[in-house]
VOKE-468931 format. One line per field, with one value per atom (N, C-alpha, C, O): residue number from 1; atom name; x, y, z. Coordinates in Angstrom, 3 decimals. Example, Ala and Ser with C-alpha at 12.3 -4.5 7.8 and 13.67 -1.06 7.14 Angstrom:
% VOKE-468931
n <- c(1,1,1,1,2,2,2,2) $
atom <- c(N,CA,C,O,N,CA,C,O) $
px <- c(13.190,12.300,13.200,14.236,12.850,13.670,12.900,13.409) $
py <- c(-5.690,-4.500,-3.300,-3.319,-2.250,-1.060,0.030,1.138) $
pz <- c(7.800,7.800,7.800,8.465,7.080,7.140,7.870,8.039) $
//
This chain:
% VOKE-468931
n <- c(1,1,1,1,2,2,2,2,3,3,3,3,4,4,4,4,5,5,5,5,6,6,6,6,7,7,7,7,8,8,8,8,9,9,9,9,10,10,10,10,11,11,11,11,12,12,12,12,13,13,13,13,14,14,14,14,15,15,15,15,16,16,16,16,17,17,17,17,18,18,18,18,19,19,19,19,20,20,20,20,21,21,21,21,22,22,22,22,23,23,23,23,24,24,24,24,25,25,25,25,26,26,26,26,27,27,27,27,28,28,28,28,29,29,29,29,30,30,30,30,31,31,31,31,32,32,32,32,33,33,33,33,34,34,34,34,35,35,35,35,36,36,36,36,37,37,37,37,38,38,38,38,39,39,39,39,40,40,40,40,41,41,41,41,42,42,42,42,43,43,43,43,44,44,44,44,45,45,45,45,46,46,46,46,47,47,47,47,48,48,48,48,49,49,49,49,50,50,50,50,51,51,51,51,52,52,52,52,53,53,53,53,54,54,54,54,55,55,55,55,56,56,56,56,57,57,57,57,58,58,58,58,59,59,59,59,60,60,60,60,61,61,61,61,62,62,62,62,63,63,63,63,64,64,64,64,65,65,65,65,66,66,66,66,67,67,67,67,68,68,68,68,69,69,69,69,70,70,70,70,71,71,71,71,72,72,72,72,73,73,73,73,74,74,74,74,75,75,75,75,76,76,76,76,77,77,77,77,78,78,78,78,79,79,79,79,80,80,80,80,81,81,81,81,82,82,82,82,83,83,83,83,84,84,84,84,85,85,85,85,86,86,86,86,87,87,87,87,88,88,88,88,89,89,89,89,90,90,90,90,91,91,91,91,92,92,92,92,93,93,93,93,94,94,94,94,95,95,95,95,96,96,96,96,97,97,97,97,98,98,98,98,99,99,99,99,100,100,100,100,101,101,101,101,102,102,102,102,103,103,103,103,104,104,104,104,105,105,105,105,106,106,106,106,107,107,107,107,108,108,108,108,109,109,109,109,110,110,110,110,111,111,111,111,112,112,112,112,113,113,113,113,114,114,114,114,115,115,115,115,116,116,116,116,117,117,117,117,118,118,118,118,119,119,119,119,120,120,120,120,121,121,121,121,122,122,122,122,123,123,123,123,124,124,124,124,125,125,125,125,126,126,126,126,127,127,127,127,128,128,128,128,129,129,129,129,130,130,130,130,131,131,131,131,132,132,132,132,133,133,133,133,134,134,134,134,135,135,135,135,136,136,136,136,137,137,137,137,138,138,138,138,139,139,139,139,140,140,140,140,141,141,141,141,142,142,142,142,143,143,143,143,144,144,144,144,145,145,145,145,146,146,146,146,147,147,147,147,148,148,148,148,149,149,149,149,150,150,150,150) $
atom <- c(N,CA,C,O,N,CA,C,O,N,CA,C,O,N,CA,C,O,N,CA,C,O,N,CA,C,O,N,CA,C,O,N,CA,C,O,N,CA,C,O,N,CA,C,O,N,CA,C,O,N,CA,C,O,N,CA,C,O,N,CA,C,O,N,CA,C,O,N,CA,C,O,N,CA,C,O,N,CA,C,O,N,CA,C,O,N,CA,C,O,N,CA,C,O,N,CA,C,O,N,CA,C,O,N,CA,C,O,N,CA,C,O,N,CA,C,O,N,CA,C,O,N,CA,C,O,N,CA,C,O,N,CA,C,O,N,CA,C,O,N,CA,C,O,N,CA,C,O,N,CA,C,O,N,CA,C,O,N,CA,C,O,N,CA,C,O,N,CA,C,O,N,CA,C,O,N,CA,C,O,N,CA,C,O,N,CA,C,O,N,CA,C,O,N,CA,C,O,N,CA,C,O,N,CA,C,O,N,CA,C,O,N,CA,C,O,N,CA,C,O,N,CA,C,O,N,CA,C,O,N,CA,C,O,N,CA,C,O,N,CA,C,O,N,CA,C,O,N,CA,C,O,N,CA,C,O,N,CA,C,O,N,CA,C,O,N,CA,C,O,N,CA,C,O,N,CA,C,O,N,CA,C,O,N,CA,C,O,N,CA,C,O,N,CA,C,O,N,CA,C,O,N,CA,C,O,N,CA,C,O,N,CA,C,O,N,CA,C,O,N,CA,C,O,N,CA,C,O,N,CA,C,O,N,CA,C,O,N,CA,C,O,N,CA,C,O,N,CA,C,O,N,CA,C,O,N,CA,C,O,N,CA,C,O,N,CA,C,O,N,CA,C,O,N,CA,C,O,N,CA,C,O,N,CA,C,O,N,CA,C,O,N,CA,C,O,N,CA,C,O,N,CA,C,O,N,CA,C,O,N,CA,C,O,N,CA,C,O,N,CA,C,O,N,CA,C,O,N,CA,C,O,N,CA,C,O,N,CA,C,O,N,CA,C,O,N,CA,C,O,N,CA,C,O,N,CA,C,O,N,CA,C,O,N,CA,C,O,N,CA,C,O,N,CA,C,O,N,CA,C,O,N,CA,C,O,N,CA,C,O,N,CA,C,O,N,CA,C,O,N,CA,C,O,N,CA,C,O,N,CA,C,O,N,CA,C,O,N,CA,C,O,N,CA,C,O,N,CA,C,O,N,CA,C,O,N,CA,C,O,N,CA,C,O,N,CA,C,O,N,CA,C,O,N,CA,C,O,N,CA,C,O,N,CA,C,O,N,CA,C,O,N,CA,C,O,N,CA,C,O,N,CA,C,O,N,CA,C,O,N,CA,C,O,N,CA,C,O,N,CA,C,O,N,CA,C,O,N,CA,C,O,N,CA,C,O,N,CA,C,O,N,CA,C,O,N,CA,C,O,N,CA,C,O,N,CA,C,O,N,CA,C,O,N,CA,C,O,N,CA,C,O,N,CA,C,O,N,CA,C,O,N,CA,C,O,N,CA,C,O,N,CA,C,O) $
px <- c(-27.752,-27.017,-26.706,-26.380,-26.890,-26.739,-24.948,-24.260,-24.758,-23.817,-22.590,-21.463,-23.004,-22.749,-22.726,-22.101,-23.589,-23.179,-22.370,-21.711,-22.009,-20.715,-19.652,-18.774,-19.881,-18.629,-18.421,-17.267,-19.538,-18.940,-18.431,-17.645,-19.079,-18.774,-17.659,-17.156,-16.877,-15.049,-14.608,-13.455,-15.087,-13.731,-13.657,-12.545,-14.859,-14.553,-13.860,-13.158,-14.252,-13.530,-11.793,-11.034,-11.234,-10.107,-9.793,-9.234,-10.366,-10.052,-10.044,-8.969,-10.907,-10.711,-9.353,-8.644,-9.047,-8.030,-6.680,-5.899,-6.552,-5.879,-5.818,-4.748,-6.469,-6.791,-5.591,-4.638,-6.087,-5.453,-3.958,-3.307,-3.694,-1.773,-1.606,-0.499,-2.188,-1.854,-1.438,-0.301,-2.411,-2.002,-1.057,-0.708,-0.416,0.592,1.594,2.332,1.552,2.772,3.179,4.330,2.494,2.493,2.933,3.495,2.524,3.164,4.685,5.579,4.860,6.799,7.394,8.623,6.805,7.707,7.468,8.123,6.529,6.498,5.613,5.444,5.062,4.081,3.335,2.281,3.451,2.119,1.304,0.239,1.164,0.147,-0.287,-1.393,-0.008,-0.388,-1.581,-2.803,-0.663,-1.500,-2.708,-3.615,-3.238,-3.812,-5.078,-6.306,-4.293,-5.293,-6.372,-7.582,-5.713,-6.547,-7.885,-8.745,-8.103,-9.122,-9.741,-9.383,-10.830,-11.840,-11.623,-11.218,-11.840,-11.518,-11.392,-10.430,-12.914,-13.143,-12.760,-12.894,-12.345,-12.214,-11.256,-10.435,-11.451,-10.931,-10.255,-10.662,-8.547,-7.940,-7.741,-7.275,-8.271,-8.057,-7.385,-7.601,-6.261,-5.013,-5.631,-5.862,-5.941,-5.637,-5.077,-4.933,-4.593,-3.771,-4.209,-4.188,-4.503,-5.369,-6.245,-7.233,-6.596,-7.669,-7.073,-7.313,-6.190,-5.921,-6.508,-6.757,-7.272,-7.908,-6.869,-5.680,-7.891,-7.134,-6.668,-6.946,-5.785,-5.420,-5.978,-5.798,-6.771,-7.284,-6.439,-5.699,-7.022,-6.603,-7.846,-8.462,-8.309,-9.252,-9.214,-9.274,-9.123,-8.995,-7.556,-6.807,-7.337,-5.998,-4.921,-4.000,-5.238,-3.950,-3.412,-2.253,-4.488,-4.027,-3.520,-2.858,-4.224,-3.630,-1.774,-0.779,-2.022,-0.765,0.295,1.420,-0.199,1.094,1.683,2.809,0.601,1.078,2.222,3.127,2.281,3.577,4.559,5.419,4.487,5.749,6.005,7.217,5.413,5.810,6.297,6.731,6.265,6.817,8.647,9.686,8.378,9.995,10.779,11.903,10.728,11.615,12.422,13.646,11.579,12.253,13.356,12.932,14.332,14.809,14.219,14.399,13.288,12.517,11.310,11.421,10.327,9.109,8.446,8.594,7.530,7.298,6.303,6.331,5.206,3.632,3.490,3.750,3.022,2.983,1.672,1.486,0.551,-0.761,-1.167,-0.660,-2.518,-2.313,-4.001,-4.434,-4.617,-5.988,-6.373,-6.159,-7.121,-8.427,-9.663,-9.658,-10.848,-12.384,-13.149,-12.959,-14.208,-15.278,-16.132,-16.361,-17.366,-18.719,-19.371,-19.530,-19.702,-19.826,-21.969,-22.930,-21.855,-23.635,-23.934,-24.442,-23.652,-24.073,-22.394,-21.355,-22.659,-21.778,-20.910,-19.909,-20.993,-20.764,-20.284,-20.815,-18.998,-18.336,-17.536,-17.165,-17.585,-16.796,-16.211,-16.737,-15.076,-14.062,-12.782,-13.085,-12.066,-11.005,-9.692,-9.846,-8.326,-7.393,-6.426,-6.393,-5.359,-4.854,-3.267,-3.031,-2.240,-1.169,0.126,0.090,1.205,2.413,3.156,3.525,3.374,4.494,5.322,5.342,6.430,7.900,8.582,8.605,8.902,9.508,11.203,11.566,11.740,12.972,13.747,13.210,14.760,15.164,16.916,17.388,17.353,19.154,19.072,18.467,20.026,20.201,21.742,22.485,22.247,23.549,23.807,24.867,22.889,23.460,23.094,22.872,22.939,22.092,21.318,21.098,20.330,18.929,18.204,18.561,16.812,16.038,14.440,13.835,13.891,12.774,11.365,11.020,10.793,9.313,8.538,8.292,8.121,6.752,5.294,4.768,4.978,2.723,2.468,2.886,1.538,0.304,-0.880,-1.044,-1.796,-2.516,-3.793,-3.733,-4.847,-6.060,-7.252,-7.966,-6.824,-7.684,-9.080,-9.430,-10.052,-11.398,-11.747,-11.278,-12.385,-12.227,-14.220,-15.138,-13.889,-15.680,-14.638,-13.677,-15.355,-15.026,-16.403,-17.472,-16.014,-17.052,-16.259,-15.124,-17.476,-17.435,-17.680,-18.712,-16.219,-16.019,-16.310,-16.434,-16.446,-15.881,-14.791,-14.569,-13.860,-12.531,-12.326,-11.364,-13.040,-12.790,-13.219,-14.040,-12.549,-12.809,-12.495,-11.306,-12.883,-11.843,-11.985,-12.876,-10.957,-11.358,-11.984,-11.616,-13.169,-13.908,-13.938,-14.097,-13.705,-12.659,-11.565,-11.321,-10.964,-10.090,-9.187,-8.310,-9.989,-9.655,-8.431,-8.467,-7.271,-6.316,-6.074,-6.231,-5.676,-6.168,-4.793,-4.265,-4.303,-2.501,-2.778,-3.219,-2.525,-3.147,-1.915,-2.138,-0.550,0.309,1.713,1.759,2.603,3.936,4.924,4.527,6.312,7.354,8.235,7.904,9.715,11.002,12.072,12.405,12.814,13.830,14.979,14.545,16.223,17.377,17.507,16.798,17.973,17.770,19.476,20.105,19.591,20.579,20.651,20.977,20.393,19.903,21.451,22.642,20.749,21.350,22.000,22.587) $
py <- c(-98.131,-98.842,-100.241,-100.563,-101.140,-102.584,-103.133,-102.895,-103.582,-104.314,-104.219,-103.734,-104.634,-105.215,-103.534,-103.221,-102.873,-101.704,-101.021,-100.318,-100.904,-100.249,-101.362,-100.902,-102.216,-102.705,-102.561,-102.433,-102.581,-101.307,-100.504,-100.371,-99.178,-98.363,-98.037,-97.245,-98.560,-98.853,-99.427,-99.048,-100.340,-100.847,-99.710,-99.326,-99.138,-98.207,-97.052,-96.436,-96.848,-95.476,-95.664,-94.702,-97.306,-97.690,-96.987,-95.893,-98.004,-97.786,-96.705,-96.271,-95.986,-94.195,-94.023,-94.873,-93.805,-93.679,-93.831,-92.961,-95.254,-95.530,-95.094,-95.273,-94.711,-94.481,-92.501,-92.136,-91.998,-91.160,-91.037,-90.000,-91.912,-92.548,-92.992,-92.645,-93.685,-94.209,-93.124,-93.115,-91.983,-90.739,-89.852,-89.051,-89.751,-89.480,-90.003,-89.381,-91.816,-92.602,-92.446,-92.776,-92.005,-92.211,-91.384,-91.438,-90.134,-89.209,-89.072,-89.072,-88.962,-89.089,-90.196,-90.232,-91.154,-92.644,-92.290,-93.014,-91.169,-90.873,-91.925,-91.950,-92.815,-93.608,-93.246,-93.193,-92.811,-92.519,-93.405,-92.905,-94.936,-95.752,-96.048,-96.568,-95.996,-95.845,-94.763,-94.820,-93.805,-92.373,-92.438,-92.486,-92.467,-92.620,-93.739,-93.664,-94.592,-95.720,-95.054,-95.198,-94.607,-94.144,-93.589,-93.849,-92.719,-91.937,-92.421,-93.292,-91.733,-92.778,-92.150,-91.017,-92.716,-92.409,-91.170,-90.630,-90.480,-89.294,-88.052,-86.873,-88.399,-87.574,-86.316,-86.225,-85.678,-83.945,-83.554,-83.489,-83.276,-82.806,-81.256,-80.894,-80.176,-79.102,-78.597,-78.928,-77.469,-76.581,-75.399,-74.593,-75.291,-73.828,-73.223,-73.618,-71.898,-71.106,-69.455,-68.587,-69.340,-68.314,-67.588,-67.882,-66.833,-66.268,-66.311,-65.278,-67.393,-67.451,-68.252,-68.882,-68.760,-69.611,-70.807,-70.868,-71.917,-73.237,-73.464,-72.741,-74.824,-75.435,-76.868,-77.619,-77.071,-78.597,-79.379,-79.155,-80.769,-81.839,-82.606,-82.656,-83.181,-83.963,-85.715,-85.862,-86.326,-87.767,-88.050,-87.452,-89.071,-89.694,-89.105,-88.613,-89.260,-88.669,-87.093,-86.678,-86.480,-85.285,-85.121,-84.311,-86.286,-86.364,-87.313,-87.136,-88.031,-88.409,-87.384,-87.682,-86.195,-85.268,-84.813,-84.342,-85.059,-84.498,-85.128,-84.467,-86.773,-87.106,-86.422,-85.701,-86.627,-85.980,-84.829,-84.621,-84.025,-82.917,-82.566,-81.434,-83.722,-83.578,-83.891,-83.727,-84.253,-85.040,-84.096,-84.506,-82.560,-81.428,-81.413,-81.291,-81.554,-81.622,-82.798,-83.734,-83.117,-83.509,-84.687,-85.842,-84.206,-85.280,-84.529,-83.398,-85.134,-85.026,-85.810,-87.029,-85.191,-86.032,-85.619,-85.032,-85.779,-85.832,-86.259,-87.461,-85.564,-86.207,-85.749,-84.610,-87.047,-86.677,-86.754,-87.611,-85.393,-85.823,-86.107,-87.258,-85.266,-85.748,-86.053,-85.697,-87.041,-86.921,-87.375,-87.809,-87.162,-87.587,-87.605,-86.916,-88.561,-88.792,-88.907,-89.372,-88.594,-88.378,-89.383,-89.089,-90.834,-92.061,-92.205,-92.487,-91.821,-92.025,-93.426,-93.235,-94.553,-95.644,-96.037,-96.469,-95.728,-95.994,-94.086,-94.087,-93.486,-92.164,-91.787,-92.140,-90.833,-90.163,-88.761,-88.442,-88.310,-86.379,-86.761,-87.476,-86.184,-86.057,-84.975,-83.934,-84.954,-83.754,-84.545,-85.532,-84.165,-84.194,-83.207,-82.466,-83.466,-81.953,-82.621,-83.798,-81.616,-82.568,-81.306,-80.219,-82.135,-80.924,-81.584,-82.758,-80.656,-81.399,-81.057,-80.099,-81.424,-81.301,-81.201,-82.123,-80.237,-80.428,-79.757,-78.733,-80.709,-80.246,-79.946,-80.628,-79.323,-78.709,-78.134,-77.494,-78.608,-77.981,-76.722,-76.683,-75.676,-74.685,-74.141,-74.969,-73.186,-72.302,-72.606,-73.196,-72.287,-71.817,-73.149,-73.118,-74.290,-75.869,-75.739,-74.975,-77.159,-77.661,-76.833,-76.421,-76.491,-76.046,-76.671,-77.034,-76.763,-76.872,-76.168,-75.262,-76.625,-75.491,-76.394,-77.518,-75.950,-76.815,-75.972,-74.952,-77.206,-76.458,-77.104,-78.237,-76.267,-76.859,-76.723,-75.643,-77.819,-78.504,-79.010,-79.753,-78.387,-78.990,-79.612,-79.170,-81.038,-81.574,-81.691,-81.888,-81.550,-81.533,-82.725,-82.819,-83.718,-84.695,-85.176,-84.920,-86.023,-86.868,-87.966,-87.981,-88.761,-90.878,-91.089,-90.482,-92.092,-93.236,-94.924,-95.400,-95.320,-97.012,-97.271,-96.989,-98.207,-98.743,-100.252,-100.402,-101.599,-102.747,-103.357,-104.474,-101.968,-102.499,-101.469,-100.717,-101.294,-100.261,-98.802,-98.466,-98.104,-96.870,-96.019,-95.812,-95.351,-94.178,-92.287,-91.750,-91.867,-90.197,-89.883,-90.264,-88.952,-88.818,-87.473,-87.288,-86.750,-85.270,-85.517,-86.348,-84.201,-83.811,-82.133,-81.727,-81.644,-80.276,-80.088,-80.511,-79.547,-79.291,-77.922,-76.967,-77.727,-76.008,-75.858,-76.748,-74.916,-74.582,-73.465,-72.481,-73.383,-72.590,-71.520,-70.367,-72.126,-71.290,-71.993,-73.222,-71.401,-72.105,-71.496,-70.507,-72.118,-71.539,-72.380,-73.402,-71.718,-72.324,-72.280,-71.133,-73.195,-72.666,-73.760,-74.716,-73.795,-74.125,-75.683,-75.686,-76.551,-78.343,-78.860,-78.449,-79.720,-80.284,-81.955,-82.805,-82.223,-83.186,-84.512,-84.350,-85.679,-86.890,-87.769,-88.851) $
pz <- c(51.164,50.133,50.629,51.772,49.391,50.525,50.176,49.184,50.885,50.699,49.296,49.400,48.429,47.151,46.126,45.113,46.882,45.903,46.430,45.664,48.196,48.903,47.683,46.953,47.727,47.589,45.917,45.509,44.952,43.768,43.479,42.541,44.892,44.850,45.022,44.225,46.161,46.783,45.638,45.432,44.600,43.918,42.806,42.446,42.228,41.224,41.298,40.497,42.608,43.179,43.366,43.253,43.721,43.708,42.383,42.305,40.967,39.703,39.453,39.039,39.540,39.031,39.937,39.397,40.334,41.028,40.456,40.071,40.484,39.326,38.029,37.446,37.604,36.157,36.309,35.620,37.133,37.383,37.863,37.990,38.023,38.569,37.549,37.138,36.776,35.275,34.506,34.035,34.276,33.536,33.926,33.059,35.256,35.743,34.942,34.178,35.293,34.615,33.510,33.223,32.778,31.479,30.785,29.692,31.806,30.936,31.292,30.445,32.553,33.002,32.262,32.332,31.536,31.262,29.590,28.839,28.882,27.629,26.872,25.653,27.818,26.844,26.470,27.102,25.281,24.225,24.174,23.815,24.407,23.893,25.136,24.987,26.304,27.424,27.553,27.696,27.436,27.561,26.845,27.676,25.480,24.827,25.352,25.328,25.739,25.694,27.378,27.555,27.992,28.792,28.712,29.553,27.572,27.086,26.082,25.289,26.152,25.146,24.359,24.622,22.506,21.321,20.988,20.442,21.505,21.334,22.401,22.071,23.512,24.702,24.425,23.512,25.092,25.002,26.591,27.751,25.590,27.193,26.796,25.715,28.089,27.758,28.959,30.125,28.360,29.281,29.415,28.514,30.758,31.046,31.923,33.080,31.328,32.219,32.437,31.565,33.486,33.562,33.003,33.677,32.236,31.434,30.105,29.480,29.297,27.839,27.831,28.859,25.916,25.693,25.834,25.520,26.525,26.947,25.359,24.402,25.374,24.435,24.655,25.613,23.414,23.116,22.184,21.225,23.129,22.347,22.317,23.381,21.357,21.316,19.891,18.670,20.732,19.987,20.302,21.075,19.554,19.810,19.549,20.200,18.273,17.623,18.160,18.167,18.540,19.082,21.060,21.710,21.348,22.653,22.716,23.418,21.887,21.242,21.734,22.136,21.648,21.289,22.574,22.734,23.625,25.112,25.609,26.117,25.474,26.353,25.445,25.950,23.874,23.000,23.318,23.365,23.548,24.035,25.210,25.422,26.291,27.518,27.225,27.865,26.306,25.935,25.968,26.259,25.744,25.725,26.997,27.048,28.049,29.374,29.592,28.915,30.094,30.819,31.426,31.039,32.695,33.216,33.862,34.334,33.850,34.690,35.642,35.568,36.790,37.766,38.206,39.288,37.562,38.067,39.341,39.383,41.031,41.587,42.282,42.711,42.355,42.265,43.860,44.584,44.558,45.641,45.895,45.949,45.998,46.795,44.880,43.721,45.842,44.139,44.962,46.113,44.037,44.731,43.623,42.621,43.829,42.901,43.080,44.197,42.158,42.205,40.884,39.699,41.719,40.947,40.469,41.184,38.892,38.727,37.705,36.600,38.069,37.156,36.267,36.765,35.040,34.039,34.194,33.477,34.497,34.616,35.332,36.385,35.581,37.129,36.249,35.119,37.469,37.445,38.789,39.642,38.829,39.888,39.985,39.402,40.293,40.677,41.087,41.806,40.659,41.583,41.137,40.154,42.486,42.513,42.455,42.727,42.044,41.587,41.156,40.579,41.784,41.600,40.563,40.594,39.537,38.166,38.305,39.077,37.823,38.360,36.498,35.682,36.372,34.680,35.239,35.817,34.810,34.557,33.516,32.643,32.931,32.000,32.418,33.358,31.466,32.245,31.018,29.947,31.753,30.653,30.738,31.265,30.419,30.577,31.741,31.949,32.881,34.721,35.149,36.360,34.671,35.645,35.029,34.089,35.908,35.821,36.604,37.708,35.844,36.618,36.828,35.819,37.964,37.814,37.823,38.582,37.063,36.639,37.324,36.886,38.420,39.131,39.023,39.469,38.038,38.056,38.987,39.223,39.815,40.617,39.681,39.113,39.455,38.926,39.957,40.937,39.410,39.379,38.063,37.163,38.765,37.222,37.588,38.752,36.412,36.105,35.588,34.454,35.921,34.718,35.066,35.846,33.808,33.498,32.815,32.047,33.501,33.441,32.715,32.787,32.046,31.635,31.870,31.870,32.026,31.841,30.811,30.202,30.225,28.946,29.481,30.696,28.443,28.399,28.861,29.327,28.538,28.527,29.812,29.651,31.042,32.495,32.105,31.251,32.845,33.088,32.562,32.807,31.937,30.681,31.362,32.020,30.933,30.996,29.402,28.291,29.888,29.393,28.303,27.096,29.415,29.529,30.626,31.501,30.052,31.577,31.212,30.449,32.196,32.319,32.994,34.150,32.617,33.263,33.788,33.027,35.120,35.168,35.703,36.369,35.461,36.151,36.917,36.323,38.723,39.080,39.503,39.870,39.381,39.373,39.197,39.162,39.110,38.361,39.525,40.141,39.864,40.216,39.444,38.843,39.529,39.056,39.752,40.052,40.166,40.887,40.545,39.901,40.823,40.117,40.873,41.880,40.736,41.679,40.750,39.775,41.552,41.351,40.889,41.718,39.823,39.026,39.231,38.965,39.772,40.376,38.564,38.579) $
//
């Protein structure tokens, strides 16, 4: 590889990167137009949780609904850790793995529901950067336990 395409390759891989801390942000801060704008027009985010059929969202308006729906909680805190990518031209698939933090006060305190999360995703190159393409969300297991909210 010469030169000039290492150094493609490092900045896109930066951006995907980003692109994935972005969707973090976005969703803890509730930006819907954030969120949204991440994914391309048509892109499809799908939930799953063990052997039930995932739940889709596909296009805007229906991904729209994910940060709104985070709004029930209290607060959330996406916090993303390895990610990696597999870069082909205008095209990439990659992975990252990521602990959510949902909080919620009830009768006895706040509690927190932490998913561990492995995402699936396919990028494309837009005009306007890097978009998710898909993104598979897989919940590979949940705990809850009671926190003491500042």
């Amino acid at each position: 590889m010469g030169t000039e395409v290492l150094a493609q390759d490092h900045a896109d891989r930066q951006v995907l990167r980003a692109l994935v801390d972005a969707y973090a942000a976005a969703a803890d801060t509730r930006d819907v137009e954030r969120f949204v704008s991440l994914f391309l027009p048509d892109a499809t985010l799908s939930a799953h949780r063990g052997e039930d059929e995932p739940a889709v969202y596909t296009g805007a308006a229906r991904l729209a609904e994910i940060p709104e729906r985070l709004g029930r909680y209290r607060h959330t805190l996406h916090v993303v850790g390895h990610h990696w990518c597999d870069i082909d031209g205008d095209g990439a698939i990659g992975e990252a793995g990521c602990r959510a933090h949902h909080v919620s006060d009830g009768d006895d305190g706040a509690t927190d529901l932490v998913l561990t999360i492995r995402y699936h995703d396919a990028y494309a190159r837009t005009p306007d950067g890097w978009r998710f393409a898909r993104r598979e969300v897989h919940i590979l297991w949940t705990s809850e336990h009671p926190v003491a909210v500042m």
